[in-house]
C-alpha positions in Angstrom: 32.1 0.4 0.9 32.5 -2.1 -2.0 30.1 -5.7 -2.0 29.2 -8.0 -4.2 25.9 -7.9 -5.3 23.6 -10.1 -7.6 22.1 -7.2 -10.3 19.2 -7.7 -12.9 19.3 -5.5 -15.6 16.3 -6.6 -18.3 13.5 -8.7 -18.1 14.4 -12.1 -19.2 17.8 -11.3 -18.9 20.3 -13.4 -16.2 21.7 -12.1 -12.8 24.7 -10.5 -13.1 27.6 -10.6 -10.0 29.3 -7.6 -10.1 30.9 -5.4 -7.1 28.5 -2.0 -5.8 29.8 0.5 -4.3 27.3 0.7 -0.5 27.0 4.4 0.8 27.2 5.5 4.7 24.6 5.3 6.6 22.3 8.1 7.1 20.8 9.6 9.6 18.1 7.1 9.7 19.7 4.3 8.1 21.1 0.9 9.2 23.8 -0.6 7.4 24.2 -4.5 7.3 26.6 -7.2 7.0 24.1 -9.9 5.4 24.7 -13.6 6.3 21.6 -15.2 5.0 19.0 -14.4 2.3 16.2 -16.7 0.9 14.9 -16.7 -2.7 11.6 -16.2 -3.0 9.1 -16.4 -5.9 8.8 -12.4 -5.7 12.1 -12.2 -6.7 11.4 -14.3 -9.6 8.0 -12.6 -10.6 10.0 -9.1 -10.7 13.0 -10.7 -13.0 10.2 -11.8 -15.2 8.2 -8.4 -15.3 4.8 -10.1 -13.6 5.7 -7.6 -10.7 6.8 -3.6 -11.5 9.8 -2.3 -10.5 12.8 0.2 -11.6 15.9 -1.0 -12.9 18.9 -1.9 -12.8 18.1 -3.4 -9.3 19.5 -6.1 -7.1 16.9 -8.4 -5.9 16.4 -10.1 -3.0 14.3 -9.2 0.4 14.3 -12.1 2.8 17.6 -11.3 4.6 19.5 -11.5 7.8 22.9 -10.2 9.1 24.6 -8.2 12.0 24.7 -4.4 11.7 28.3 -2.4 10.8 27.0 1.1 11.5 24.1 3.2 12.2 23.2 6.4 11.8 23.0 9.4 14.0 19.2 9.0 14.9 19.0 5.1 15.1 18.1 3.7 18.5 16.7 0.5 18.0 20.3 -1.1 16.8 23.2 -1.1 17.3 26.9 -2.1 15.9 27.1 -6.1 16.2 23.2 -7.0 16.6 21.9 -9.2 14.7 19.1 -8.7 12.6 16.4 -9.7 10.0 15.1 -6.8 7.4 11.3 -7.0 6.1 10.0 -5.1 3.3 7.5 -4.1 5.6 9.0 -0.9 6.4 6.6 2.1 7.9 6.5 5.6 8.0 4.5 5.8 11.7 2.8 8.5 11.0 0.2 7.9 7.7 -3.7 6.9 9.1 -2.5 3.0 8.4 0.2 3.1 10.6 -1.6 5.3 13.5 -4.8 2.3 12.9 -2.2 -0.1 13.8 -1.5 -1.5 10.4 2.2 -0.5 9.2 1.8 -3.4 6.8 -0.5 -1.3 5.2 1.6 2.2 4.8 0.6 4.5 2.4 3.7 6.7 2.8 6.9 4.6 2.7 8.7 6.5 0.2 9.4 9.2 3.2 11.5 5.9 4.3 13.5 6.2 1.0 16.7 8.9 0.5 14.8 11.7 -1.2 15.3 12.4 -4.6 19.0 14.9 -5.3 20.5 13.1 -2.3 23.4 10.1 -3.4 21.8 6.5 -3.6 22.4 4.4 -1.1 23.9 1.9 -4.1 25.6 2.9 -7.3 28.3 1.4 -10.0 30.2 3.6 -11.6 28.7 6.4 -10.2 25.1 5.2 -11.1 22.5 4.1 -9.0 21.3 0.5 -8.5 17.8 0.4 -7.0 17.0 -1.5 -4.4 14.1 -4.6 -4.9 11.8 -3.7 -2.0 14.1 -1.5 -0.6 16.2 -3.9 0.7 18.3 -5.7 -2.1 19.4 -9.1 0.0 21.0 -10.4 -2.6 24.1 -8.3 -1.4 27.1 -8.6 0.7 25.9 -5.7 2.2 22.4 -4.0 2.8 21.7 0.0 3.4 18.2 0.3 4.9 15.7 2.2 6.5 15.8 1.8 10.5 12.4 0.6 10.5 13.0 -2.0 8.3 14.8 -4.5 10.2 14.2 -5.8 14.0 17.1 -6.9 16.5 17.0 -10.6 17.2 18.8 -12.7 20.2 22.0 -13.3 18.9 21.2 -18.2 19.5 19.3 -18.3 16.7 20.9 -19.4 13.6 20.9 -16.5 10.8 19.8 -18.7 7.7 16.6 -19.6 9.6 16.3 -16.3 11.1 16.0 -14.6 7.4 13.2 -16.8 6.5 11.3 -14.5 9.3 11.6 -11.5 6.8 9.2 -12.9 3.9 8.1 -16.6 3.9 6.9 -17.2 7.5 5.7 -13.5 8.6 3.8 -14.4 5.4 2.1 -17.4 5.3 1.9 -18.1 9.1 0.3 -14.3 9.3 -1.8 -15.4 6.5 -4.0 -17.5 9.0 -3.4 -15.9 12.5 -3.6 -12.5 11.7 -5.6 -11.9 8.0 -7.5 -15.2 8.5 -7.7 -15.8 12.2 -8.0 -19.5 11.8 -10.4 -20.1 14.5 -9.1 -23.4 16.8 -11.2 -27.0 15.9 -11.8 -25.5 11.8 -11.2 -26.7 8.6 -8.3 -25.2 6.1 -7.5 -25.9 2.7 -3.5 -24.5 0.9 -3.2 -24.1 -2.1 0.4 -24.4 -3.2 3.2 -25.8 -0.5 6.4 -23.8 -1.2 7.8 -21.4 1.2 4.8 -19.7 2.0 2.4 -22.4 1.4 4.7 -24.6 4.4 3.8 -21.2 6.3 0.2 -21.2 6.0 0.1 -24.7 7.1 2.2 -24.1 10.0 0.1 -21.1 11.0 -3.0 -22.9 10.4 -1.5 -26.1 12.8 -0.9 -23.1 15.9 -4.0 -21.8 15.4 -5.9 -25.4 16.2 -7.3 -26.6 13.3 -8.3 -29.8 13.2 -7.8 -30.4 9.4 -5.4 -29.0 7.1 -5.4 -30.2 3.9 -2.8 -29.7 1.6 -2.7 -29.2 -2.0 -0.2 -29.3 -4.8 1.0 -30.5 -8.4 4.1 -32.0 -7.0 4.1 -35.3 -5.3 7.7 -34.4 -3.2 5.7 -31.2 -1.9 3.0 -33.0 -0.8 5.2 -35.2 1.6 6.8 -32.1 2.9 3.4 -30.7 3.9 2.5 -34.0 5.9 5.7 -32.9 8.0 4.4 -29.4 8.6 1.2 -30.5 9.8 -1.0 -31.1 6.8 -3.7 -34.0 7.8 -4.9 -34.5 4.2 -3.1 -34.2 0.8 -4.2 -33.9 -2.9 -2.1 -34.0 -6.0 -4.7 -31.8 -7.8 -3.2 -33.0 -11.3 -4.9 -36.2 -10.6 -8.6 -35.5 -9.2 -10.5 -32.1 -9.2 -9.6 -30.2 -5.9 -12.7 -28.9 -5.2 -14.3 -31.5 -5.3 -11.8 -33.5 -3.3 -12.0 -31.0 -0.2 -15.2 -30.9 -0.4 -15.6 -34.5 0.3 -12.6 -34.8 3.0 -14.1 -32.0 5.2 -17.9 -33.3 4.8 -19.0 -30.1 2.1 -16.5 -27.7 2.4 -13.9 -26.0 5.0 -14.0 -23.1 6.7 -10.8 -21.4 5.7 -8.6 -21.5 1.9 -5.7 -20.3 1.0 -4.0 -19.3 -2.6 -0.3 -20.2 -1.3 0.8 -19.4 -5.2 -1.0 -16.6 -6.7 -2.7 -18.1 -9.3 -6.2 -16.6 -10.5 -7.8 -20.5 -10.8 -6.5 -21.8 -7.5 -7.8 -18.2 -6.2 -11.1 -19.1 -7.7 -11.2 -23.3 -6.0 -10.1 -21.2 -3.4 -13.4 -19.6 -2.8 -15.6 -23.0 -4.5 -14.2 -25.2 -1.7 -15.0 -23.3 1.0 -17.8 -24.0 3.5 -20.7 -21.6 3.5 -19.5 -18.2 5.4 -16.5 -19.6 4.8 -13.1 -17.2 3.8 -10.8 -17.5 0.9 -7.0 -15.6 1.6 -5.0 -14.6 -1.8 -1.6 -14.5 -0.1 0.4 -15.5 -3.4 0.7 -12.5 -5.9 -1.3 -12.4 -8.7 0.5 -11.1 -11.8 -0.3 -7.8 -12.9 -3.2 -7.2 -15.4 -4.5 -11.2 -14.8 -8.4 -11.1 -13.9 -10.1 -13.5 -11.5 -13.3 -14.1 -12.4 -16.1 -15.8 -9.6 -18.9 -17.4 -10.0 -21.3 -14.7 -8.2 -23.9 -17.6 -6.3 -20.7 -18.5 -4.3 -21.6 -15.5 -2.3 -25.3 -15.9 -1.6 -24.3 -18.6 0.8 -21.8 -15.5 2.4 -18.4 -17.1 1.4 -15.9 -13.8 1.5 -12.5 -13.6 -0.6 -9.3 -11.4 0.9 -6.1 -10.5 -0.1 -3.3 -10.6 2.6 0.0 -8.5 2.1 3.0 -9.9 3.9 0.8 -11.7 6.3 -1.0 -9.0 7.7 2.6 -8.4 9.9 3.5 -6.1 12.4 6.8 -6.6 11.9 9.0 -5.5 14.9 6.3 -7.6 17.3 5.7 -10.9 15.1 9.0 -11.4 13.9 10.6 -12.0 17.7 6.8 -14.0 18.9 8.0 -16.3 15.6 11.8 -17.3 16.4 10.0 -17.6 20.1 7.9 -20.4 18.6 10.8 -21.7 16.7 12.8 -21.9 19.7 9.7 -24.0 22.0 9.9 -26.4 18.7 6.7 -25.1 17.4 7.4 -23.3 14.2 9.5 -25.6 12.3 12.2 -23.5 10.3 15.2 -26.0 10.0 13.1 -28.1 7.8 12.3 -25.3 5.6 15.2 -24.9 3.9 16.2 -27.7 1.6 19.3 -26.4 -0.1 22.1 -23.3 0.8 23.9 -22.0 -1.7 26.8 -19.5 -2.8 25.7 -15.9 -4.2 27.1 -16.8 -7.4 24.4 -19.8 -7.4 21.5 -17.5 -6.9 20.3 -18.1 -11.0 20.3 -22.1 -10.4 18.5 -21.2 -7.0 15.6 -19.4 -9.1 15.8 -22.3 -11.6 14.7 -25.1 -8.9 12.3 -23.0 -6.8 10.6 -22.3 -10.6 10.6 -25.9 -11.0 8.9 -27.0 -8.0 12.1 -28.6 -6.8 12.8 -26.9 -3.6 11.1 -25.1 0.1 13.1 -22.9 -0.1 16.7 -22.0 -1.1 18.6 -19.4 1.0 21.6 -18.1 0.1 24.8 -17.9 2.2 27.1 -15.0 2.4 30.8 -15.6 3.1 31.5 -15.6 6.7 28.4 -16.5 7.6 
């Protein structure tokens, strides 16, 4: 099947939108229509070589869309259902998966076509990898079963996709990696997609303060909607020392909504003693963070969270059910839609601090 795709070739280079050719889908395999996919700083930290990753490859892995075709073994889909695909795919049977953490895997490759079969993608014959074996930034996706969940056909596709990255993210950030504990004290670092998330996860869990932090004033009204108590505009006064004087010497819980080795770092100095720091943001490759050690006589901890700690096929349907009570606010998130062939000024205004979050829309969608 021919699509249009968004493909990135060299770092530094642009997007290019040319037309893939989409294979059948496997025995295992789930092939897509997308309607909806939103841009996310991952995608951006891959076209700029901060995160590894084969190429030529079409980007993109916060997607929705109804299902053409499945393969012979696939149960949980069917032709018609609408969908949202996670990177967060899972092989069920590695010692992660069988502990109950598929976020985790350590053997998702056996989810991938193995090496002498035809790629799911080529042009000309070649193949075009997949970014996190997904590739949203496509008319059409050919995945792994176990990489997308069915979803009730009412909710609206462009808010469903930001399920597959952004939310499942952030707002798993602080229930499941964090377990905000109801009546504490948060800090984020960083309001963006994910950053919106954290604070939304943060505000379900009960926390009685949520303060907010960023370097753009328009972001730090955003996160007063999402249920921030307190902001900072940390270009103007020294965060640390800011939180540590709204929540009385420190709080209990802080977030790295950006990925950033010196917000990482204030991450852990603002916090309360015992209290946890969460890297959700990713860190660049080869960047060090370096800690001042007597932050952890007084037993502060520092985690990293992957993709919010998800399992996948039972968070993403509890979220659009807190969407849908008015609880989980995704409308708002998105602040602009716009064609495939506007994905590179997309990038451009998420880099700039301009935007939530962007989401492309397919036509037909």
């Amino acid at each position: 099947m021919k699509a249009r795709a968004a493909i990135f070739r060299e770092i530094g280079g642009e997007l290019s939108i040319e037309e893939v050719d989409v294979d059948e889908a496997g025995p295992d395999e789930v092939r897509v229509r997308t309607s909806a996919c939103g841009v996310c700083h991952s995608d951006l930290h891959f076209m700029q070589g901060s995160i590894g990753g084969p190429r030529p490859t079409i980007p993109g892995h916060e997607p929705a869309g109804v299902v053409e075709s499945v393969g012979s073994q696939v149960r949980s889909v069917k032709p018609g259902d609408h969908v949202i695909a996670c990177t967060s795919m899972f092989c069920g049977h590695c010692a992660q998966c069988m502990l109950g953490r598929p976020h985790l895997c350590t053997d998702r490759r056996s989810c991938r076509r193995p090496k002498g079969q035809r790629p799911r993608i080529t042009l000309d014959g070649a193949e075009i990898h997949q970014f996190a074996d997904l590739s949203g930034f496509s008319e059409v996706m050919l995945v792994h079963e176990r990489a997308v969940v069915r979803i009730d056909d009412d909710v609206p596709l462009d808010r469903a996709a930001l399920v597959g990255c952004a939310v499942t993210t952030g707002v798993g950030a602080a229930l499941n990696t964090a377990k905000v504990a109801p009546g504490s004290s948060v800090a984020v670092f960083g309001c963006g997609g994910v950053g919106t998330s954290v604070i939304q996860g943060a505000r379900l869990a009960g926390a009685r303060q949520i303060i907010a932090v960023d370097i753009h004033p328009a972001k730090l009204d955003v996160a007063r909607h999402f249920g921030a108590t307190h902001v900072l505009l940390s270009g103007d006064e020294d965060p640390v020392k800011a939180i540590k004087g709204l929540s009385g010497g420190g709080v209990d819980y802080a977030f790295d909504a950006v990925g950033n080795t010196k917000l990482s770092a204030q991450c852990l100095y603002s916090l309360a003693p015992r209290g946890l720091a969460v890297i959700v943001g990713a860190i660049p490759a080869g960047h060090k963070l370096e800690l001042e050690p007597g932050h952890f006589y007084v037993e502060k901890s520092i985690t990293g969270s992957i993709m919010g700690s998800n399992r996948f096929h039972i968070d993403a349907p509890r979220y659009l059910e807190l969407y849908r009570q008015g609880r989980l606010d995704l409308d708002a998130m998105i602040s602009a839609r716009v064609g495939l062939g506007e994905v590179s000024d997309a990038l451009a205004a998420m880099e700039a601090g301009e935007v939530t979050r962007s989401v492309i829309m397919f036509d037909g969608a």
